[in-house]
C-alpha positions in Angstrom: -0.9 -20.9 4.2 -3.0 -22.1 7.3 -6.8 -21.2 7.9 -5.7 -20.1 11.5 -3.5 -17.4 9.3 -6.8 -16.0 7.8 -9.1 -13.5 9.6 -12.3 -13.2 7.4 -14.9 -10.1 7.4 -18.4 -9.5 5.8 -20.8 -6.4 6.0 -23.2 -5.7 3.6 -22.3 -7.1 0.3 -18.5 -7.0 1.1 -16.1 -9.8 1.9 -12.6 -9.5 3.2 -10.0 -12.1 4.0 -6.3 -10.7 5.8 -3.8 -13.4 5.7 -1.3 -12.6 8.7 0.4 -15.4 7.8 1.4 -14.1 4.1 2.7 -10.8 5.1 -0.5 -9.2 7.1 -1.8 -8.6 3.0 -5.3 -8.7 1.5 -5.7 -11.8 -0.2 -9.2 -11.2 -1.0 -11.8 -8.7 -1.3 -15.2 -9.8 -2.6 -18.4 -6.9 -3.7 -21.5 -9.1 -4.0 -19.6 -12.5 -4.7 -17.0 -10.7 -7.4 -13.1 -10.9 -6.3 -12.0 -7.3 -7.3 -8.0 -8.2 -5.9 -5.4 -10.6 -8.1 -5.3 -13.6 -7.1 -2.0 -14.7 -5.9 0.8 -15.3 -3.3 2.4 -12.0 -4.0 -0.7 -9.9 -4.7 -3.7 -8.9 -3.3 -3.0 -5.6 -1.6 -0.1 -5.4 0.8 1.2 -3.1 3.7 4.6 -1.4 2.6 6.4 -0.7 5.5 8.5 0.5 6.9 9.6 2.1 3.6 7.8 2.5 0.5 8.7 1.3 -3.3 12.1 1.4 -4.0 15.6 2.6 -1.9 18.2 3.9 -4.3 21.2 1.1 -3.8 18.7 -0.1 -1.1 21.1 2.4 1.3 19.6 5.5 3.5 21.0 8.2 5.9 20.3 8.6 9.3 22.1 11.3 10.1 25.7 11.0 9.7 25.2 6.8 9.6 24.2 5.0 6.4 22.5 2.0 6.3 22.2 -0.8 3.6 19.0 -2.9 3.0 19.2 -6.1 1.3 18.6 -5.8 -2.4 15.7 -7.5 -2.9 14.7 -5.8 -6.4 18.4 -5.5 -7.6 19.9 -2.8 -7.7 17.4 -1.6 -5.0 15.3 -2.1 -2.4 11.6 -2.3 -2.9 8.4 -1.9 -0.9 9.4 -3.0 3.2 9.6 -5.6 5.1 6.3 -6.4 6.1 4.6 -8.3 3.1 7.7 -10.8 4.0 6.8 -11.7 6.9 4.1 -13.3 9.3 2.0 -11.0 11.7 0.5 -11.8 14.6 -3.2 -11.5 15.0 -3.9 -9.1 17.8 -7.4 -9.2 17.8 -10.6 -10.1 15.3 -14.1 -9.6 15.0 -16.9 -9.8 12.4 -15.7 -6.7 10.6 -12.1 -5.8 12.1 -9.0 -7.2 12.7 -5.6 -6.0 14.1 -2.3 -7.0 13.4 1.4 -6.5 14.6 4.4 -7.5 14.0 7.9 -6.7 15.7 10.2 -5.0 13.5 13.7 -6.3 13.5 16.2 -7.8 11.2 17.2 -6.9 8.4 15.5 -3.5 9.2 17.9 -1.9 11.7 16.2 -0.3 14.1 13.7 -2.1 16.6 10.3 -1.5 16.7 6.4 -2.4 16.5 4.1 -1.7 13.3 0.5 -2.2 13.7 -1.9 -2.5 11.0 -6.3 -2.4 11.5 -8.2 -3.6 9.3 -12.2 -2.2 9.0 -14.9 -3.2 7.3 -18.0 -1.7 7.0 -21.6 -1.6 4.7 -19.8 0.3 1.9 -16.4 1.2 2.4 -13.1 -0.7 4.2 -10.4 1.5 5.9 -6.7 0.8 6.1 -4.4 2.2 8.6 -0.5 1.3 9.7 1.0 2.5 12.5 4.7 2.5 13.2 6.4 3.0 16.4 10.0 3.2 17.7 11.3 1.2 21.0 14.6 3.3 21.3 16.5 4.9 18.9 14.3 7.1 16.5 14.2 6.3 12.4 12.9 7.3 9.3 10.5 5.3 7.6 7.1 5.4 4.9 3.8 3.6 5.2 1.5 2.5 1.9 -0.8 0.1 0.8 -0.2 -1.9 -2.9 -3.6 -3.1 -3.5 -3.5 -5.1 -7.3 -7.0 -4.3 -9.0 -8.4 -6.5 -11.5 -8.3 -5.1 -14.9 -11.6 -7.6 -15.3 -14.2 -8.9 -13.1 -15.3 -11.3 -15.2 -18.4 -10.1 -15.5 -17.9 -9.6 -19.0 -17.8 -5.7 -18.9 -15.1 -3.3 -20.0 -11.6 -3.5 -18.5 -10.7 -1.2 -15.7 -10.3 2.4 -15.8 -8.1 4.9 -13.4 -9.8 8.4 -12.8 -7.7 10.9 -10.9 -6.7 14.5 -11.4 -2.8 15.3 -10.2 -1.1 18.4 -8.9 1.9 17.1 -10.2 3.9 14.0 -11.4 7.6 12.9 -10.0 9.9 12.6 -12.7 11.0 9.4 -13.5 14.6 8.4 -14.1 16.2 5.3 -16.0 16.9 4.0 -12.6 12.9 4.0 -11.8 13.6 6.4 -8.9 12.1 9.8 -9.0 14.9 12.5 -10.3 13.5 15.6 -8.2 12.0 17.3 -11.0 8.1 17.5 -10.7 6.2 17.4 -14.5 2.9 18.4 -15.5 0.9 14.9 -15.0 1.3 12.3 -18.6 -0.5 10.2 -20.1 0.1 6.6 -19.3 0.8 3.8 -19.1 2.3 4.4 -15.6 5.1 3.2 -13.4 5.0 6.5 -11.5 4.5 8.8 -8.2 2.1 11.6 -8.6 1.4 14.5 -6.0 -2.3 15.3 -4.4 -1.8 17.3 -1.7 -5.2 17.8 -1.2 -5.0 14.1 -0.1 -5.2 10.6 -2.3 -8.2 10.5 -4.2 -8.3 8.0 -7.1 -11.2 6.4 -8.6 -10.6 2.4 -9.7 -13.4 2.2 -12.5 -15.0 -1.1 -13.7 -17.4 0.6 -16.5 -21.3 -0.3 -16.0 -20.5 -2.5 -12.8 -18.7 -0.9 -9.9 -16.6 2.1 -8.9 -14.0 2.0 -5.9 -12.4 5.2 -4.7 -9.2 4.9 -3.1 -8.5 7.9 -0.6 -6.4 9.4 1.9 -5.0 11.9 3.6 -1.5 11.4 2.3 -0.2 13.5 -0.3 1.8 10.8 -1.9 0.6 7.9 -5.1 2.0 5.9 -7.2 0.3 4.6 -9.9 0.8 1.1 -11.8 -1.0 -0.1 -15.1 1.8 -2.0 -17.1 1.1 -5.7 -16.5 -2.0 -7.1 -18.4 -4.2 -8.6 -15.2 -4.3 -5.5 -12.9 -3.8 -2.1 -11.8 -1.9 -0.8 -9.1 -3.1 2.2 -6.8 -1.1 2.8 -3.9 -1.4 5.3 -1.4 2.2 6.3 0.5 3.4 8.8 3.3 6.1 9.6 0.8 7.5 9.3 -2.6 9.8 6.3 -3.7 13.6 6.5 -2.2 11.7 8.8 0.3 13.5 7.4 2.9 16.4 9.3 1.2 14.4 12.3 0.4 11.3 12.7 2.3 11.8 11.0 5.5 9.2 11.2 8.5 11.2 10.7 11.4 9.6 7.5 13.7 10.4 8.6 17.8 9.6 7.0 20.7 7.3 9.6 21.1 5.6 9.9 18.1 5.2 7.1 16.2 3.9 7.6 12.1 0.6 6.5 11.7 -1.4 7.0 8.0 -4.5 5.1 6.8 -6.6 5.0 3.4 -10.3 4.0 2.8 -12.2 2.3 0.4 -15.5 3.2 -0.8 -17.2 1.9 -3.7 -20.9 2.0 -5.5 -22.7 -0.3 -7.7 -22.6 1.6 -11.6 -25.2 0.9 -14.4 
């Protein structure tokens, strides 16, 4: 990883650093001097685009065509292309930064995603943008951030607060099965439904509480490794590009975003 690959932000209390060069991801974001993201090549919190979680057989539709994605999660295709590869820093300041990069191989369809980064005294916003050159496509947009269970603050581990309209089914093959359930208890590995928009509350008991929102209907929820938790935000549900696609044209690109707030507890 180079320095020049790393666009850092501050306002208020709140540190950010984007590594472009490490797949446009979060690698860092610090309340009041405390890391709240794993640390970690593969962690942090990164864009999933331009699909989201896993493709069944990593193959799609579009229209009469089907295409194949390398399987990079065998037997499927998991979370994009964009956490593989560089982006290019279009433009940074003290408290945002903008990133592209040029969609292309193995993805089949050419095209542009941008991502903006925002900071501000308080909260951070997220938001993707996806746009088509030519030929139109379906495609998702998300966010995987990976929450510390602990701070190391020596409180209580972390605690997920949301309330559900619905859970996604799960099958053996991890892909949802098209039945929607009353929501379970956890642990999770699993898609729930808020179509009132995301709104999930990342709890660190007696320190800090982070609300992850959006206007996307779509979540899945992750608690089954034993450093962090997983709250991420989608335009659709995993193999949506198989069952929920939004169409990308030249003339309407798909754009989604989520923000950040958090408070000081205790």
């Amino acid at each position: 990883m180079s320095t020049e690959d790393v666009v850092r932000l501050a306002a208020g209390e709140a540190e950010v650093s984007v590594d472009a060069g490490n797949g446009g991801r979060l690698s860092s974001l610090r309340i009041g001097g405390v890391e709240l993201l794993r640390q970690g090549a593969g962690f942090g919190s990164f864009p999933m685009v331009p699909w989201c979680g896993r493709v069944a057989e990593g193959r799609f539709r579009d229209g009469a065509e089907v295409r194949q994605l390398p399987l990079n999660n065998p037997p499927h295709a998991i979370h994009g292309t964009g956490r593989e590869v560089p982006w290019k820093v279009v433009r940074a300041s003290a408290t945002e930064a903008v990133l592209s990069y040029e969609l292309g191989d193995p993805w089949p369809y050419p095209g542009r995603v941008t991502q903006t980064v925002a900071l501000e005294e308080g909260a951070l916003t997220l938001s993707l943008g996806i746009e088509a050159y030519e030929s139109s496509f379906p495609a998702q947009a998300g966010w995987h951030p990976w929450f510390l269970r602990d701070l190391g603050q020596g409180g209580e581990g972390v605690r997920l607060e949301f309330d559900a309209a619905w859970q996604e089914e799960r099958g053996a093959d991890h892909l949802p099965t098209g039945r929607r359930l009353d929501p379970l208890p956890g642990p999770w590995d699993d898609c729930f439904g808020m179509p009132e928009g995301v709104d999930v509350q990342v709890v660190w008991p007696g320190e800090l509480e982070l609300t992850v929102t959006s206007r996307e209907q779509w979540v899945v929820v992750y608690d089954e490794q034993a450093e962090a938790v997983c709250v991420e935000p989608q335009t659709g549900p995993p193999n949506g590009l198989n069952t929920a696609p939004r169409l990308v044209t030249p003339l309407d690109p798909l754009e989604a975003s989520t923000t950040w707030s958090w408070r000081r507890l205790g």
